[in-house]
C-alpha positions as CSV (number, residue, x, y, z in Angstrom):
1,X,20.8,3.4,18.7
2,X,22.0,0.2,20.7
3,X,20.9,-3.4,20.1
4,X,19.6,-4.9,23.2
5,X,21.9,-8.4,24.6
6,X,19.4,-11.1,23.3
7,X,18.9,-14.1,24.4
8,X,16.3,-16.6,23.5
9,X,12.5,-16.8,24.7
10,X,13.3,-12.7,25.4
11,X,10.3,-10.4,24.2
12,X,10.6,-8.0,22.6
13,X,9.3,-5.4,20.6
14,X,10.1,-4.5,17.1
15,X,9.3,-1.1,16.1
16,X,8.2,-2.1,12.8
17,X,6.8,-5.8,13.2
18,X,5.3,-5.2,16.6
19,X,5.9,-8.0,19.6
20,X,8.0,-11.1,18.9
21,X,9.8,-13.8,20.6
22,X,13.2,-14.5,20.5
23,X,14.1,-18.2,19.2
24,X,17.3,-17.7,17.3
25,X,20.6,-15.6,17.8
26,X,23.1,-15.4,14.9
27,X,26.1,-13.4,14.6
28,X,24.6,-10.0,12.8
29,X,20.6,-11.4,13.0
30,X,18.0,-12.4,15.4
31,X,15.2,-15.1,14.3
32,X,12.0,-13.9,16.0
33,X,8.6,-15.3,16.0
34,X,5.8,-12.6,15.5
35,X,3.1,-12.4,18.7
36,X,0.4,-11.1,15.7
37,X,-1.9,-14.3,16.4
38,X,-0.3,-15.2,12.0
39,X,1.9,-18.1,13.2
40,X,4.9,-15.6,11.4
41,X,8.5,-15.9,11.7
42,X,11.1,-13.0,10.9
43,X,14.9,-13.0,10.8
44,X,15.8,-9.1,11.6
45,X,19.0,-7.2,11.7
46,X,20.4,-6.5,15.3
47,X,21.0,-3.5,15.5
48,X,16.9,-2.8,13.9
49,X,16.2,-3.2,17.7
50,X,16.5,0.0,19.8
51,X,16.4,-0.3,23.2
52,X,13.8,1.8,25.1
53,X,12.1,1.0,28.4
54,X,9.2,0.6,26.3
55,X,10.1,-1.5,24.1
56,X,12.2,-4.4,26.3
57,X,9.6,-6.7,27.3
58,X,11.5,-9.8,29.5
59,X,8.6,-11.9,30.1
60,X,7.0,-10.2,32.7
61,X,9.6,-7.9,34.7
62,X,9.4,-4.9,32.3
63,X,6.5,-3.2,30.3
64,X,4.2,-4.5,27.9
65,X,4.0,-2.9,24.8
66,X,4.9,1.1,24.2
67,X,1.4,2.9,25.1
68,X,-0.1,5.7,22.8
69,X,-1.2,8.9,23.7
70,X,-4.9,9.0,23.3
71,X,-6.2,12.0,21.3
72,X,-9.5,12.8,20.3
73,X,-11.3,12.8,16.9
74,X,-10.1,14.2,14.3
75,X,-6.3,15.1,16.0
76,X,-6.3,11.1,16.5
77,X,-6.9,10.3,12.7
78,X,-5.6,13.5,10.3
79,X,-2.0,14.7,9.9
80,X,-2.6,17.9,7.8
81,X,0.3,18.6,5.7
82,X,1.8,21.9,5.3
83,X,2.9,23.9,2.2
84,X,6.5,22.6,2.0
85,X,5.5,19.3,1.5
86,X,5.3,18.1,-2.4
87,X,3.9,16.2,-4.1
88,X,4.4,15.6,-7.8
89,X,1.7,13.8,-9.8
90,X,2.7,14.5,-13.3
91,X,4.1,10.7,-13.2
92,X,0.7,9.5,-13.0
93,X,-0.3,10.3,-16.8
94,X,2.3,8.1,-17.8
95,X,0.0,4.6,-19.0
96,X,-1.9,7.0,-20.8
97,X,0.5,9.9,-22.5
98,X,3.4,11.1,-24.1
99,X,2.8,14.6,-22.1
100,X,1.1,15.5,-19.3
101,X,-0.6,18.6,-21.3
102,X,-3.0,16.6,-23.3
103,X,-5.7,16.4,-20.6
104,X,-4.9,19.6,-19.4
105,X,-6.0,20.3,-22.4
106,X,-9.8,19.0,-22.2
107,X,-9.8,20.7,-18.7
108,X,-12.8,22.9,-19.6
109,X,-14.6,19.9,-21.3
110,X,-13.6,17.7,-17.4
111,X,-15.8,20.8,-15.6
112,X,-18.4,21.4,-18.1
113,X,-19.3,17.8,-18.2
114,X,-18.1,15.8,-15.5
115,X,-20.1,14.4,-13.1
116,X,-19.9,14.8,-9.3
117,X,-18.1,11.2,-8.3
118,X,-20.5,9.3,-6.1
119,X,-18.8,7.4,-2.9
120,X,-20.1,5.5,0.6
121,X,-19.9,8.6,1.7
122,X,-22.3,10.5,-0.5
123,X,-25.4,8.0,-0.4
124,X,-24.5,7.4,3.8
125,X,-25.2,9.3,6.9
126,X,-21.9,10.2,8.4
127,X,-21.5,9.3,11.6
128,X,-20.1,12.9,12.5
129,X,-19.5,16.0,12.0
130,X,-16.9,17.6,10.5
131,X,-14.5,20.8,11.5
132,X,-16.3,24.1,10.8
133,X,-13.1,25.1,9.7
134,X,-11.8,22.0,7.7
135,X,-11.9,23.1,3.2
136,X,-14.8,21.7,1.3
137,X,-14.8,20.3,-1.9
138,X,-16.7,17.3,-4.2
139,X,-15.0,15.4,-7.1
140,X,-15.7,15.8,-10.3
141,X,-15.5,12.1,-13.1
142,X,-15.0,12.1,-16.4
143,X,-15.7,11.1,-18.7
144,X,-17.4,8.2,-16.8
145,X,-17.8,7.1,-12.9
146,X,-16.2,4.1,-13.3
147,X,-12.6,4.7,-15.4
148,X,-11.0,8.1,-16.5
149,X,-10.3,11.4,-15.1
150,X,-10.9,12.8,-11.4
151,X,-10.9,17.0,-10.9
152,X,-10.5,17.4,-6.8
153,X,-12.4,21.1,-6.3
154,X,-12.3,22.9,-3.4
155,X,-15.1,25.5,-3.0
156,X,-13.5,28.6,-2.2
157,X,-16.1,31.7,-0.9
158,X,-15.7,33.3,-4.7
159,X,-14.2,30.8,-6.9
160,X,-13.9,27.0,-6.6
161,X,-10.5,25.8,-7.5
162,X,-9.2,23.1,-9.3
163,X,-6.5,21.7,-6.4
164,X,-5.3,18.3,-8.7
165,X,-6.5,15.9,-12.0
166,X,-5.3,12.0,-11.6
167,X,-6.3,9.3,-13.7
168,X,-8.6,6.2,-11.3
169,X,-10.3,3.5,-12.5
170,X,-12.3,1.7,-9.8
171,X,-12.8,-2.2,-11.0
172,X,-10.8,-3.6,-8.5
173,X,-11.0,-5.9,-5.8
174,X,-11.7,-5.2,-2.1
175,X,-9.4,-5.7,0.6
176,X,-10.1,-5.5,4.5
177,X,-7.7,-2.7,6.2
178,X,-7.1,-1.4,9.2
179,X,-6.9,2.3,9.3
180,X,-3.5,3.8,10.8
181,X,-3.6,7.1,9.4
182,X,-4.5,10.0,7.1
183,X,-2.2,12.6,5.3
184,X,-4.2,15.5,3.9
185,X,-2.5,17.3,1.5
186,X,-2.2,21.6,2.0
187,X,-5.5,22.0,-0.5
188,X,-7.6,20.2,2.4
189,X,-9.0,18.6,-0.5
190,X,-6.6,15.8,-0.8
191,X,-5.0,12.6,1.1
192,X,-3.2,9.5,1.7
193,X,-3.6,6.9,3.9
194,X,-1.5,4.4,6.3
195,X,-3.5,1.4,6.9
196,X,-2.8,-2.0,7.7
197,X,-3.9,-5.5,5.6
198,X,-5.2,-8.3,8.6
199,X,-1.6,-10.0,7.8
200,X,0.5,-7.4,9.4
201,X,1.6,-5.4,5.9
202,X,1.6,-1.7,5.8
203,X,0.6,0.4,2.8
204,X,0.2,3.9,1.8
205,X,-2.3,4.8,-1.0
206,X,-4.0,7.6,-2.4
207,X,-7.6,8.4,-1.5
208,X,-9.7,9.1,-4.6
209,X,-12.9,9.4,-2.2
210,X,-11.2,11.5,0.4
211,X,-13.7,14.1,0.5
212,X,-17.1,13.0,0.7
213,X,-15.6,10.1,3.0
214,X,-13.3,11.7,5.8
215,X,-15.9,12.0,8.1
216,X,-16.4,8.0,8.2
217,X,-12.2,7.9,9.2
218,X,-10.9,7.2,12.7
219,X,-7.6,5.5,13.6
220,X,-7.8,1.7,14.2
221,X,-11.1,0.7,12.8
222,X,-11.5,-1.7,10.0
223,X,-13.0,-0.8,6.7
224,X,-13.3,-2.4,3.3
225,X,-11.3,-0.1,0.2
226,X,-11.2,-0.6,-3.1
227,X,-7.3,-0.8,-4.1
228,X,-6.2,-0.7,-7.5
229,X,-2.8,-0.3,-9.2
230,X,-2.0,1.9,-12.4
231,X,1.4,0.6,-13.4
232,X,3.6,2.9,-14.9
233,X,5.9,0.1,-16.2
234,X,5.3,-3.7,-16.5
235,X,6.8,-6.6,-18.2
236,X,7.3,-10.1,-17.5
237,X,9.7,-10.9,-14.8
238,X,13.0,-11.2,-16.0
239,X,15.3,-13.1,-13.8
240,X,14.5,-17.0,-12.9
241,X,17.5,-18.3,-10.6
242,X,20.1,-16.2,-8.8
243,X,23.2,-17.3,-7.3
244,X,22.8,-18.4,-3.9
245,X,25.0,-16.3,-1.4
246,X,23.2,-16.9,1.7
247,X,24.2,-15.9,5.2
248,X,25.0,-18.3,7.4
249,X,22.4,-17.0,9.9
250,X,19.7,-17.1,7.2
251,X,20.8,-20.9,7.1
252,X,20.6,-21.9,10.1
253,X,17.4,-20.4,11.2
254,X,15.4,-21.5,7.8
255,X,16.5,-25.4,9.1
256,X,14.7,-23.9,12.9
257,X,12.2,-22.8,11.5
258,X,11.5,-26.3,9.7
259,X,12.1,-27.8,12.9
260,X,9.3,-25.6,14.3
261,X,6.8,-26.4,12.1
262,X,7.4,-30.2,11.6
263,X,8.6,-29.8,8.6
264,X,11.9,-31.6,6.9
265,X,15.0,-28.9,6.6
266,X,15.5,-27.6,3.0
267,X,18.1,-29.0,0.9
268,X,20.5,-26.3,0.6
269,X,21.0,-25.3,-3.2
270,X,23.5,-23.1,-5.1
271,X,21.1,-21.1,-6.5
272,X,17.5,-19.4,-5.6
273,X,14.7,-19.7,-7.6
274,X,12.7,-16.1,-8.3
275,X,9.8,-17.8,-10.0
276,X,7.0,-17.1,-7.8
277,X,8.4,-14.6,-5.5
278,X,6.4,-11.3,-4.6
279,X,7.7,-7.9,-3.7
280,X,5.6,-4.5,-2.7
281,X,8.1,-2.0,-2.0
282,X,7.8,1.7,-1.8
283,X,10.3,3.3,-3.9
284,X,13.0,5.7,-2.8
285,X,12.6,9.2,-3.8
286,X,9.5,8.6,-4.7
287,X,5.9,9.6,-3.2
288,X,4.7,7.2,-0.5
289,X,2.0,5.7,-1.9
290,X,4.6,4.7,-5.4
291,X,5.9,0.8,-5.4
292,X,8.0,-1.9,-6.9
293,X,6.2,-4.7,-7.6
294,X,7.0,-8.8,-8.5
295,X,4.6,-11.7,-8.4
296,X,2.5,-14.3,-10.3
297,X,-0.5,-13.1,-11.8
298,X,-3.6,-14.7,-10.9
299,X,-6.2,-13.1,-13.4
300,X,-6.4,-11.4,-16.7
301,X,-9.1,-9.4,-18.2
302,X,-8.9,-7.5,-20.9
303,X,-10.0,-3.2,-20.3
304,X,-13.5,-3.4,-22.0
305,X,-13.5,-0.1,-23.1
306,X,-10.2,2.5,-23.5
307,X,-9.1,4.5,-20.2
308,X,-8.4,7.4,-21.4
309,X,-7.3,6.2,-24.8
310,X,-5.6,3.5,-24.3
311,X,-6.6,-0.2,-24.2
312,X,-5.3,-3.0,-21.7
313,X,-5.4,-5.3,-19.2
314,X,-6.8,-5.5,-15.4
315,X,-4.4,-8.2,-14.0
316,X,-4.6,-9.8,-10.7
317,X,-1.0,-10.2,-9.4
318,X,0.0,-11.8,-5.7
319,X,2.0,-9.2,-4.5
320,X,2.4,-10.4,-0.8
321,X,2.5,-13.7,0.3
322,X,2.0,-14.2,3.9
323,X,1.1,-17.9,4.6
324,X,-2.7,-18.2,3.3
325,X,-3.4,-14.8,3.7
326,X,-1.3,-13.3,0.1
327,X,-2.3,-10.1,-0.6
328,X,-3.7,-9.9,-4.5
329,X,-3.9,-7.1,-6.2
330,X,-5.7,-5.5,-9.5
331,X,-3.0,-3.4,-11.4
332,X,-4.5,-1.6,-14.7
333,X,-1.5,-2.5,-17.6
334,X,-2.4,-0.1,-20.1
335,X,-0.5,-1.7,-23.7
336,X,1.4,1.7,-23.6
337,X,3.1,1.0,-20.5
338,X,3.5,-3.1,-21.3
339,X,6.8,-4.0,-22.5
340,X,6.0,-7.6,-24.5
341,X,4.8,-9.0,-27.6
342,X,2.4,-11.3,-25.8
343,X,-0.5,-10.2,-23.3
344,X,-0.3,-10.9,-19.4
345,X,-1.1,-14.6,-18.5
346,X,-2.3,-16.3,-15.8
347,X,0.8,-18.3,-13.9
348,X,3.0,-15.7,-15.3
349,X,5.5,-13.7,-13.5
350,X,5.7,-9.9,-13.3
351,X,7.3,-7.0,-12.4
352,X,7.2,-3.2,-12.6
353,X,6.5,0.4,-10.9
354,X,2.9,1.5,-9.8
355,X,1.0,4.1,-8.2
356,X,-1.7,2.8,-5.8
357,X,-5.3,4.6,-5.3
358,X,-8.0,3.4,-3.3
359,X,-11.6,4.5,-2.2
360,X,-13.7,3.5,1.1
361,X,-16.0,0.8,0.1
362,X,-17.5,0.3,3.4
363,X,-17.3,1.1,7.1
């Protein structure tokens, strides 16, 4: 990979942050401002650029941005894992046990009297038809349709199988996404999605309504989903000021930026203040739809009735912040998982590990 000879007003493309501008050039960095309509500036690692003839865009004399292959429904949408792929969800019983094998446990109990797990998709028309050959299934709650247990069953033509059990709980707040993509799992029955917030940030997350609402799914078009959080750990952020060790790039485009936006340069200071500061970072080694997390919390409200046994807290933390578009997000703390003496409170800073989960809301 070779970094393109920059110079400023060049545009460019990014491969993760799209088409940009060129305004700054530093010794290792390049300051860019982001062509996504958010008034966004980025200061990017050289060699991050590649250069492709679809990618250099010098006002005008080359391409515009890299074109996609168009593909038909569902090839366009679905990437259908296959067998070597794994994922491990043992991790996800963690807010609620000591072992896994407790609600393995009160599997018979989870079929005998769960109830099928209503979605958009189960109470709306799809607006297609779906692969003759695709796996069917349904999803079974317990011990309620709000909070608790999820069995994903695919109907087999003698026996239906139990394919996975998560925990979900689904009062959380709705977020406007762009769909990218959708990673079904080998069982057919099972799936992540890429999608993209209006600000520009990508997420992964799991789809607790993936079977009743595939149909609805098509790359690029904008649905509502519920997204909630279930920490594995969280406790209040623990570091306030860092020593600042800044590079000189990072200086000088921060006073450009001011300069850009009519605003007076920043003093420079000999530390950096965390409080306030937000993260959402996917964690290495770890499945894709797994995070870091860091930011104020916004809301706290108190589980009113045990998940699963345990008691806690829904809490509204600002995960992203992306001018007035932050990105807020409901994270179920169970008291298991909590490591304080005093409950989550609102102004407070936090930090931890999560798995995120989501269900279409509406299309």
């Amino acid at each position: 990979m070779t970094a393109p000879e920059f110079y400023e007003g060049m545009e460019i493309v990014h491969p993760e942050y799209g088409l940009c501008d060129v305004i700054y050039i530093g010794s290792d960095y390049v300051g860019v401002e982001l062509k996504n309509g958010a008034f966004a500036f980025a200061l990017l690692k050289k060699d991050t650029f590649e250069v492709t003839s679809d990618n250099l865009n010098s006002k005008g004399d080359r391409s515009k941005r890299p074109s996609v292959e168009s593909s038909s429904w569902p090839s366009s949408t679905f990437i259908h894992e296959n067998s070597e792929k794994e994922h491990f969800l043992s991790a996800h019983w963690d807010p609620f046990f000591d072992e896994e094998n407790v609600i393995f446990k009160q599997l018979p109990e989870i079929i005998q009297r769960g109830k099928r797990w209503l979605s958009f998709g189960e109470i709306k028309q799809a607006p297609r038809q779906e692969p003759a050959e695709w796996s069917t299934g349904y999803a079974l709650a317990w011990p309620a349709q709000r909070q608790g247990v999820i069995a994903a069953i695919r109907i087999g033509k003698d026996i239906n199988e139990v394919m996975s059990l998560f925990p979900f709980f689904s009062d959380a707040g709705e977020h406007s996404l762009v769909l990218n993509n959708v990673h079904v799992w080998e069982s057919g029955v099972e799936a992540q999605i890429d999608a993209t917030f209006l600000n520009g940030a990508v997420i992964t997350f799991f789809d607790v309504g993936f079977i009743p609402n595939r149909p609805w799914y098509e790359t690029g078009h904008h649905y509502e989903f519920i997204l909630a959080g279930l920490a594995y750990s969280a406790r209040p952020g623990t570091i306030n000021e860092i020593p600042a060790n800044r590079h000189p790039d990072d200086l000088a485009f921060e006073r450009l930026v001011a300069k850009r936006k009519g605003m007076q340069p920043p003093l420079q200071s000999q530390t950096i203040s965390l409080s306030g500061m937000t993260f959402f970072l996917q964690i290495d080694g770890w499945d894709v739809d797994e995070y870091r997390f860091r930011g104020p919390v916004k809301s706290v409200k108190e589980t009113p009735f045990d998940i699963l046994g345990q008691s806690g807290w829904i809490v509204r933390v600002t995960v992203i912040k992306f001018r007035n578009n932050n990105i807020d997000l409901d994270i179920l703390i169970t008291r298991k998982v909590w490591k304080s003496d005093r409950a989550p409170f609102i102004g407070q800073d936090i930090e931890g590990s999560l798995w995120l989960q989501g269900y279409l809301w509406s299309a």
